[in-house]
Structures are given as C-alpha cells and as structure tokens.
C-alpha positions in Angstrom: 39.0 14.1 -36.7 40.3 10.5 -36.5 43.5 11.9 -34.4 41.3 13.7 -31.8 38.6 10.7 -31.9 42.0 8.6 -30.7 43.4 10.5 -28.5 39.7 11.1 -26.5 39.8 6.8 -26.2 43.3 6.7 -25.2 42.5 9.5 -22.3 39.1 7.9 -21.8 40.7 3.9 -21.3 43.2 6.1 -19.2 41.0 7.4 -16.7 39.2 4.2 -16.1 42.2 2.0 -15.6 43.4 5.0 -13.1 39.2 4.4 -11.6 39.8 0.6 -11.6 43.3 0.7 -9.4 41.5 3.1 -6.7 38.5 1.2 -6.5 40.4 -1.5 -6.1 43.0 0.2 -3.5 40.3 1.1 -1.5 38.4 -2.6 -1.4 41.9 -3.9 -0.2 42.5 -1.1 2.3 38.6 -1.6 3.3 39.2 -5.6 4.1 42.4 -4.7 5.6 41.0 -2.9 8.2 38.7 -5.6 10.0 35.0 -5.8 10.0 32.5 -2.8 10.4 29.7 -1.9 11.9 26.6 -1.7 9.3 23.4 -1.6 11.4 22.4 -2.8 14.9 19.0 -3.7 16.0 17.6 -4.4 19.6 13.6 -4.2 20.3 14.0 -1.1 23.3 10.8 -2.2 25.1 11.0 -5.7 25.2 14.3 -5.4 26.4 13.2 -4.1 29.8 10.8 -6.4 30.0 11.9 -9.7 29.4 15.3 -11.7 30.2 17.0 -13.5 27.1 16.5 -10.0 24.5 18.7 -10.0 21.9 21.1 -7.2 20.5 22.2 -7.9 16.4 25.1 -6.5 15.2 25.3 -6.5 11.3 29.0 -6.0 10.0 30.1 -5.6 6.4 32.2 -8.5 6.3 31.7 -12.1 8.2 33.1 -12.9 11.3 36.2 -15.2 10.9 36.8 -15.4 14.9 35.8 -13.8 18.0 36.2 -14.3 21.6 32.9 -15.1 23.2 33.8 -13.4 26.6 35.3 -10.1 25.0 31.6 -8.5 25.2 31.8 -5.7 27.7 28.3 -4.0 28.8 28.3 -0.6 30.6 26.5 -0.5 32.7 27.0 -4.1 33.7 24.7 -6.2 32.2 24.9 -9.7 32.3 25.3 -11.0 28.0 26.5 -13.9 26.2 27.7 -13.5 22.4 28.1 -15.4 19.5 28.1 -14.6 16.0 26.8 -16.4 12.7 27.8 -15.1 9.1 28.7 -11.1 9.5 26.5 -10.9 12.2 26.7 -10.7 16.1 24.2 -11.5 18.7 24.4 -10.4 22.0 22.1 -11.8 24.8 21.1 -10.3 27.8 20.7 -13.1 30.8 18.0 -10.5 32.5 15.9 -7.6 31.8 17.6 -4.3 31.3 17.4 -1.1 33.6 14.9 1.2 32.8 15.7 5.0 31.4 19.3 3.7 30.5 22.5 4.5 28.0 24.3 1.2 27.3 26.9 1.0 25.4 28.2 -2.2 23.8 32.0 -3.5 22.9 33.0 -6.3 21.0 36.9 -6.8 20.8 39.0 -9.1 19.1 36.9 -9.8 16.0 38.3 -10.5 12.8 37.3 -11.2 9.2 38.3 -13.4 6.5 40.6 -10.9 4.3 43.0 -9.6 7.1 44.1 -10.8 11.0 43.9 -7.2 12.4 40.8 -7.2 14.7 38.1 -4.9 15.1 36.4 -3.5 18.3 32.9 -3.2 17.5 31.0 -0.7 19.2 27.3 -0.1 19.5 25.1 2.5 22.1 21.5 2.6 22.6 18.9 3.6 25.3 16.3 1.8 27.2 12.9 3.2 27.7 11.6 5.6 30.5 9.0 4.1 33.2 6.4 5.5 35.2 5.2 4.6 38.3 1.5 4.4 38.5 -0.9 4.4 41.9 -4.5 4.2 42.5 -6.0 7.7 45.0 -9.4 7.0 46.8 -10.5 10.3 47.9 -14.4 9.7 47.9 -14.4 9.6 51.6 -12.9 13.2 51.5 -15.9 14.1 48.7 -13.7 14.2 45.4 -13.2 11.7 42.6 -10.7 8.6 42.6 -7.5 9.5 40.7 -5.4 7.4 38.6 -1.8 9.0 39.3 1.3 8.4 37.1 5.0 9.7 38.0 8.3 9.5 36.1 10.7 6.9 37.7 14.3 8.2 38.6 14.0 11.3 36.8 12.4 14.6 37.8 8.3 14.9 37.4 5.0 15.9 39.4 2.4 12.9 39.7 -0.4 13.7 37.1 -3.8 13.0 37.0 -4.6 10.5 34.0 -7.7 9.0 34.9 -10.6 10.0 37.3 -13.9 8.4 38.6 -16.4 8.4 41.9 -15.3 4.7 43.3 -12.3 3.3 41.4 -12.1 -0.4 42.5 -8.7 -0.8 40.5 -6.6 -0.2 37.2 -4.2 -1.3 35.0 -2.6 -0.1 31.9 -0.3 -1.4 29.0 1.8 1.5 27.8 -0.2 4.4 27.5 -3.9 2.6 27.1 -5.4 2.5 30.7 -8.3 0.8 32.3 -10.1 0.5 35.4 -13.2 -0.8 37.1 -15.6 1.3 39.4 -18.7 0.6 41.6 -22.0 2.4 41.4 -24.7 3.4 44.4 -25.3 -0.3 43.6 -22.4 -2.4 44.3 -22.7 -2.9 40.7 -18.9 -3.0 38.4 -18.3 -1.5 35.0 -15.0 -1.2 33.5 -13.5 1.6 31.2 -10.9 1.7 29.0 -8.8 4.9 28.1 -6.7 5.6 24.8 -4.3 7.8 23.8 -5.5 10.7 22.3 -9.2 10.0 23.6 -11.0 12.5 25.8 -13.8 10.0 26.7 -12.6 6.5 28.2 -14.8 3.7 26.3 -17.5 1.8 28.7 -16.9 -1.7 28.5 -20.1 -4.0 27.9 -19.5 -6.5 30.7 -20.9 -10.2 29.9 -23.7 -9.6 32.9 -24.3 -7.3 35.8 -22.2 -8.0 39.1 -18.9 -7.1 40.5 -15.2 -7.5 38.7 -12.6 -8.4 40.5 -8.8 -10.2 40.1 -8.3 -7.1 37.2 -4.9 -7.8 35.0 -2.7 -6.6 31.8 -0.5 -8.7 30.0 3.2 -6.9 31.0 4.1 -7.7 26.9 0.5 -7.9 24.9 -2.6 -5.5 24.2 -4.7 -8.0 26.3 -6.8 -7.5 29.4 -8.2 -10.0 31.8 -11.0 -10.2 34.9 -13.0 -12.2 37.2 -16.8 -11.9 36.9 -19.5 -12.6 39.4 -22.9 -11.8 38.5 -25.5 -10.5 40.7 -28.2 -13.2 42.4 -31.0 -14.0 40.2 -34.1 -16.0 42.0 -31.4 -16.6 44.5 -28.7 -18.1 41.6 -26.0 -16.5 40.0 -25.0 -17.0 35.8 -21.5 -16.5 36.7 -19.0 -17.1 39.5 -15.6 -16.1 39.1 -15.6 -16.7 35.5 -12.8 -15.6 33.5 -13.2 -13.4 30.4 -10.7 -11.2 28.3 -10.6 -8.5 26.3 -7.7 -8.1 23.2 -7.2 -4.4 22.8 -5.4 -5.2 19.6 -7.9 -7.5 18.1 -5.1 -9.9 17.1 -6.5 -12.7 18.9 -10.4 -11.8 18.2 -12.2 -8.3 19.4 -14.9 -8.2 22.5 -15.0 -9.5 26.0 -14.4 -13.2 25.6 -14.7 -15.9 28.0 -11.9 -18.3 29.0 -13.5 -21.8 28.5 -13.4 -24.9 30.3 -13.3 -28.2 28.7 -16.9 -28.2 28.4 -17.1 -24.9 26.7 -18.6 -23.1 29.9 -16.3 -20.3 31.1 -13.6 -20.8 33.6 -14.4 -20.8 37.4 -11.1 -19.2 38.6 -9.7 -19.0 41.7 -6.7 -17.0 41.1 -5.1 -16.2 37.7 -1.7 -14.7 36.0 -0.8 -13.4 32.5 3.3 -15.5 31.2 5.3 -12.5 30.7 6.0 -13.1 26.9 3.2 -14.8 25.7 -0.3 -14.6 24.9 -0.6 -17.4 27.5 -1.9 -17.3 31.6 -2.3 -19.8 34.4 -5.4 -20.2 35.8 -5.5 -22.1 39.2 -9.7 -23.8 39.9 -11.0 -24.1 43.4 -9.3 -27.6 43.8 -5.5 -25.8 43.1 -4.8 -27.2 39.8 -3.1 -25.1 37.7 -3.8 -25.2 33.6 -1.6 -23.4 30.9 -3.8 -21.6 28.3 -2.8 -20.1 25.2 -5.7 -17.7 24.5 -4.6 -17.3 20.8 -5.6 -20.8 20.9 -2.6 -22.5 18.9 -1.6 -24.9 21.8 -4.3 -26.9 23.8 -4.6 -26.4 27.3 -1.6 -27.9 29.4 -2.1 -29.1 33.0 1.1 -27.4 35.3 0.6 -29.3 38.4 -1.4 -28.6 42.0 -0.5 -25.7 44.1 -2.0 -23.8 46.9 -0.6 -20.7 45.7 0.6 -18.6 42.9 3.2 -16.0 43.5 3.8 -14.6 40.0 6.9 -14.7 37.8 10.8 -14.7 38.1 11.4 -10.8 36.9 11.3 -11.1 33.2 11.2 -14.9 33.0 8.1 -17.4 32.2 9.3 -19.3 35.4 6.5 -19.5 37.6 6.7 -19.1 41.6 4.3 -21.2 43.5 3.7 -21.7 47.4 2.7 -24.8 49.3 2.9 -25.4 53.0 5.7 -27.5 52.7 7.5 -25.3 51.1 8.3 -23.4 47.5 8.8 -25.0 43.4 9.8 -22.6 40.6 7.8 -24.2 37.3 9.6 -23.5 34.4 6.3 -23.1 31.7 8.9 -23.1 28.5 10.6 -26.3 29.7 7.8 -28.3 31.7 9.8 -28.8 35.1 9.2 -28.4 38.3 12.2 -27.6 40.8 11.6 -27.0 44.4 13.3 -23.8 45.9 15.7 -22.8 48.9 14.9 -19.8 50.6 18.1 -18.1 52.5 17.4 -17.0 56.4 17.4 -14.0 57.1 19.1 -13.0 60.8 17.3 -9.9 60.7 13.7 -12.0 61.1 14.4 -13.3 64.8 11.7 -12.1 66.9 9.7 -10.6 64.2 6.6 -11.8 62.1 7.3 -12.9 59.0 5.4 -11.3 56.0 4.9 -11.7 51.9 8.2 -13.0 50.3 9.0 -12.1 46.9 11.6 -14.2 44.9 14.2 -12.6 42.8 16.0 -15.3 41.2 16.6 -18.6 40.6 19.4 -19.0 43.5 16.7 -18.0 45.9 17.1 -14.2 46.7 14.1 -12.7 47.9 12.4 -9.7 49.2 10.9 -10.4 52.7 8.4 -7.7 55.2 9.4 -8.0 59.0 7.6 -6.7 61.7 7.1 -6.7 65.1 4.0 -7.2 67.0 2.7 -4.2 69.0 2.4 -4.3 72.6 -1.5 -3.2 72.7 -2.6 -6.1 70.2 -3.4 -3.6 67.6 -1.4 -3.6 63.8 2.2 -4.3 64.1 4.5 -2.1 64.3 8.4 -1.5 63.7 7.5 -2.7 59.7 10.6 -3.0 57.3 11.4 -4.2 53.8 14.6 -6.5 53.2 16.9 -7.9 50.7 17.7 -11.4 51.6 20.2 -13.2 49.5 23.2 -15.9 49.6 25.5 -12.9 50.8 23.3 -11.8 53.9 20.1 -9.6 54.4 19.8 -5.6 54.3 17.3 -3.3 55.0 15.8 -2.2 52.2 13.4 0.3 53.6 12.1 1.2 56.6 9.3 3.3 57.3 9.2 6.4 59.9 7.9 5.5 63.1 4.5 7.1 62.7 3.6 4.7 59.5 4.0 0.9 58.6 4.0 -0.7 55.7 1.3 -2.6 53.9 2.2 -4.5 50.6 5.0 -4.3 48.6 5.3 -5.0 44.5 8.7 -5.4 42.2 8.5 -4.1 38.9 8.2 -6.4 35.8 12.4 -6.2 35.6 13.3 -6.8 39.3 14.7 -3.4 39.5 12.7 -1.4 41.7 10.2 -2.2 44.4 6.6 0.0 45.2 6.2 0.2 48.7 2.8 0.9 49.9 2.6 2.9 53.2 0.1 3.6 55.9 0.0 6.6 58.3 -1.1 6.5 61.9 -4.0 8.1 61.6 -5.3 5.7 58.5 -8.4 4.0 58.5 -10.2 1.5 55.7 -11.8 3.4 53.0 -15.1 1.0 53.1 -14.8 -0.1 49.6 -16.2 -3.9 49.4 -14.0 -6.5 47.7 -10.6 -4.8 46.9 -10.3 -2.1 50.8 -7.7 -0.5 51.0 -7.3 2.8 53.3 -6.9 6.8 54.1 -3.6 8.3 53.8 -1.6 5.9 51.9 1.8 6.4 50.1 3.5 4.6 47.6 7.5 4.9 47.7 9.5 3.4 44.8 12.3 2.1 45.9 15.5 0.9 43.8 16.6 -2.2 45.0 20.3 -2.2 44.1 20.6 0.7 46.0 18.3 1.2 48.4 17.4 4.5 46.8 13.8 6.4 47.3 13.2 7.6 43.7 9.9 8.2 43.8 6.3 8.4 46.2 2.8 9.0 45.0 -0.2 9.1 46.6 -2.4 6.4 47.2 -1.5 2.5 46.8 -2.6 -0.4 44.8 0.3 0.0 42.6 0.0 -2.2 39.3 3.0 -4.4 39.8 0.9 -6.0 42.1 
C-alpha cells in the first residue's frame, strides 16, 4: 500500500513540475512576442459627431516605446497617438465619416520583456445617417410630411411624421419633434418616440406662436422661442427662451432660460455647443451669453456680435459675423480670433450669398449667382468649395431651378441643398415660408457626389 501510495506522489510531483515548465514556456514565449491586443473601445456616435474622439487600445502588456507617427487610419483620418501604461489612445483631429469601416494600425510598439515590436490592429464602423426634410403639401390638400432617407446607401424616403401645417422639426436620433399652426395662427409642438404610435402634445408655457425650433446635435434636449398672443393689447412673452430635457437629466417639463433677474430670456437668435449641455444666446443689443442649462457654471458673457453663424463641424468654436468682417470664438478656451476668408475667382460678376466656414484655415462654402435680366429672382445659382487651393463648383442646379439655402451636416462631410423649381411659389405659411416644389439634394463635399434628394426643404442641419 505504502509502495503504490509513493509511487502515485512521485508521478503526481512529476506531472506538476512537467505543468510548471510549460506554463512557464508559454509566459516566456507570450512576452516574447510583443504586446497584444486585449480590448478596444471608441464611443461610435460621438465619434461622428464631434472632433477630438478618442479610440483606446488595451494591450496585455505595457507599452515600453512607440512611435507617435506610426498610426495609420484607412480611410484617412487625421489621429494623433500616445500611449500610457498598456494602453493606447488614438485621437481623431475631426469628426469621422458617416456609415464607415476604419481600420486602425499601430506599428513599432514594443513591451518591456522583449524588443520585437508588435503591429497592433484594431477595425470598427461608424454609424449610418439619414437625411431628413420637411414636405408642405397643404396647399395641394394633404398633410405635411416629415421625410427621412438613408445617406450614401440605397433607400426610399419614408414618412415618419405627418400633420395639417408643419411649421418645422427636429429630431435627436430616432425621437422627433415638430411644431404646427392651427385655423388660428396658434403653435403647439409634438414630440415623437420610438415605439409610440401617438406623438406626445407638448403643454407650451402660453398660447402664441414658436419659432427659432432646435436639438442639441449630442444631448436629449430641445429648445424654442415663444411669443404669446396679445392680451389687452400686451404680450406675457416675447421671444422668450424655454427648453425641454427629453432625458430628464437636467430637470423634466418645458423650462425657461432665465435672465439675471429670473424673468425668461428675450432672445434674438440662439444655438446649442455641440458637446455640451451649454448654448449661446445673443439679446436684442448683440451680446452674446454662455449658459450651461445643467446649471454647474454661471452664465459667461462671449462678447458683441451682429451675427451667429453656428459652429466649426464638430468643434465648440463658434462663427460669428460683423460688418467688418468674421472672429471664430473658441467657447472651451475664451478667445476670440478674427478670420481670413479666401476669394473666390469664380464670384466676379456674381452676387455673393450665405458663406459657411469649414475650418479654422478659412475654407468655406459660398452660393453665387447672377442677377436675372427681368429683375425677378436670380438666376444661374451655384454652390462652391472655396479654400487656400482655389474654388470648385460644388453643385449647380439645372437651368430650370435655383437654389435656396444650403446646410452642412454636423461632421462637415456632406452638404443639403435646398432647391426651387420654376414654376415654385411661397406656400403662405407666416413666420418660417418656404415654397412649392422644393428639393433637397445631399451633396458630398469631398466629392462633389449627389447621394441623395428628398422632397421638400428645411432640412435640419440648418
């Protein structure tokens, strides 16, 4: 018994000395092939939509030395690495491409147990987009639709709101609201969820009209200008700001932006900081006010400025417009930096219309036409790219039809033009007109591409 109890301990000591050398074979073979990749994490959506997104790269070893310019990006995307511990950060200088497969390579890096290098490798895909447009067809006896397309990809437009007298809309991912007029002039304001077959009716602060409609581009949060209707010849509110938080993270209801005397804004124009929970309001003498409506950070005067002209693509640099000339506030910094605008020899002869800015180095979007003989609209409209490197047509209309606003998408990569026929006339809706036969073309504005029309206008990138 004693023999067999021996020889079981000398086979059992046996096999774990035999377990012991491979495990420890493998841990030197592991280390001695470089560092690995364990996990990688990148927030998709917020990636599209803001510049400075980050993509973490978690090895299983830490990262001894690395070249900071061996990050390749297909396709190109403009990053900057560095790495702390085991882990890898790559960040993108602009907001990615929509509906897109990047793949990311890291050569050269190399861990602390061995000098042969790794090439890390990492693939993930951005989300899809949809272009959205606003269809009056009262005049013609049906209801307003709310249409929606697939960007760059095959799809019908789709009908995913309808109502007599849509004024505008907006949306934040799949949640959707819009305001409409009664018989009496009179606005209300609906909002529609996912997986709701009857849009919720807003309770508006008083009875009158809503204009200046907005969504945050990266929060849950609505915003709107109210005027209410004359009472004994006076009204309760004029412009005034409110908000609504479809989240309820920053407090539930239709909630006034206050002044410093606890009355609500008067607003002359408005604008939600991609990013934030923040906006800039601009009051009827052109100062502009920061305002965090979580209400962690007091109100911050930005300056006075005849006009705001939104946002760099994914940035919280603010465009403004005076009439000597253009400043770029950047909100996370505090400064104010006036900009250059490149000529365009394409413009000679030609009116000049809206200007959107691209960048930072001044390259802009820019609406030329040419005025018609008979004094009527202008005519001989096109859209175009005007940089360091030159100005090219972007799009030009057919003869028969002109163009009538233009918006970029929240990541500067396409453009929605808005299109009027020759036989289009105004619609008659008060406050926000807009026509018959319109047509919204998306436009890509690396390429010059058509990817996409809807009917209607008043797309929301505007």
């Amino acid at each position: 018994m004693s023999t067999d109890l021996s020889r079981f301990r000398r086979r059992l000591f046996g096999a774990l000395g035999v377990l012991a050398v491979l495990v420890a074979t493998l841990g030197i073979a592991g280390s001695a092939q470089g560092p690995r990749l364990e996990a990688a994490a990148i927030d998709p959506v917020r990636s599209v939509q803001l510049a400075g997104q980050q993509l973490r790269l978690e090895l299983n070893q830490p990262v001894v030395s690395v070249e900071r310019e061996s990050v390749v990006v297909t396709p190109a995307a403009a990053a900057a690495l560095s790495s702390e511990g085991s882990t890898l950060t790559i960040t993108f200088e602009q907001p990615l491409e929509y509906s897109r497969e990047y793949s990311v390579s890291v050569a050269g890096v190399v861990g602390p147990f061995t000098s042969t290098a790794s090439t890390i490798r990492h693939s993930f895909r951005t989300p899809d987009e949809f272009a959205y447009s606003l269809h009056r067809r009262s005049t013609e006896g049906e209801k307003d639709a709310v249409l929606r397309r697939p960007l760059d990809r095959p799809g019908d437009q789709e009908i995913i709101f309808s109502a007599p007298r849509i004024t505008a809309f907006v949306h934040h991912g799949d949640v959707l609201a819009a305001t409409t007029l009664d018989d009496d002039g009179r606005s209300a304001l609906s909002v529609s969820m996912p997986g709701e077959a009857t849009p919720q009716q807003i309770t508006l602060p008083t009875v009158g009209t809503v204009r200046a409609l907005a969504a945050s581009p990266t929060n849950a949060i609505l915003g709107f200008l109210m005027t209410s209707a004359e009472v004994n010849g006076e009204r309760r509110f004029e412009n005034a700001l409110f908000t609504l938080d479809l989240s309820g993270a920053i407090g539930g209801g239709v909630r006034p932006v206050e002044a410093a005397d606890g009355s609500p804004m008067r607003v002359s124009d408005w604008v939600f900081v991609p990013g934030t929970t923040s906006i800039v309001v601009q009051d009827y003498e052109q100062a502009l006010t920061l305002v965090d409506l979580a209400g962690i950070t007091a109100n911050t005067p930005v300056g006075r400025h005849s006009e705001l002209r939104g946002f760099l693509p994914g940035t919280s640099t603010l465009v403004v417009a005076d009439p000597d000339g253009g400043s770029l506030i950047d909100l996370a910094a505090g400064t104010t930096t006036a900009i250059e605008l490149p000529s365009s020899e394409l413009a000679r002869g030609r009116y000049l219309g809206k200007a959107a800015l691209l960048d930072g180095d001044g390259t802009h979007l820019l609406a030329l036409s040419s005025p018609a003989a008979d004094g009527g609209p202008a005519t001989d409209s096109v859209l175009t790219h005007v940089g360091a490197d030159g100005t090219r047509t972007l799009y030009e209309p057919p003869a028969d039809s002109r163009i009538a606003d233009y918006c970029v998408s929240p990541n500067g990569q396409f453009v929605a033009v808005e299109t009027l026929g020759s036989a289009a006339r105004p619609d008659g809706y008060p406050g926000v007109p807009g026509f018959t036969n319109m047509l919204t073309l998306i436009v890509e504005i690396g390429t010059a591409r058509v990817v996409s029309g809807l009917s209607g206008g008043f797309s929301d990138w505007c």
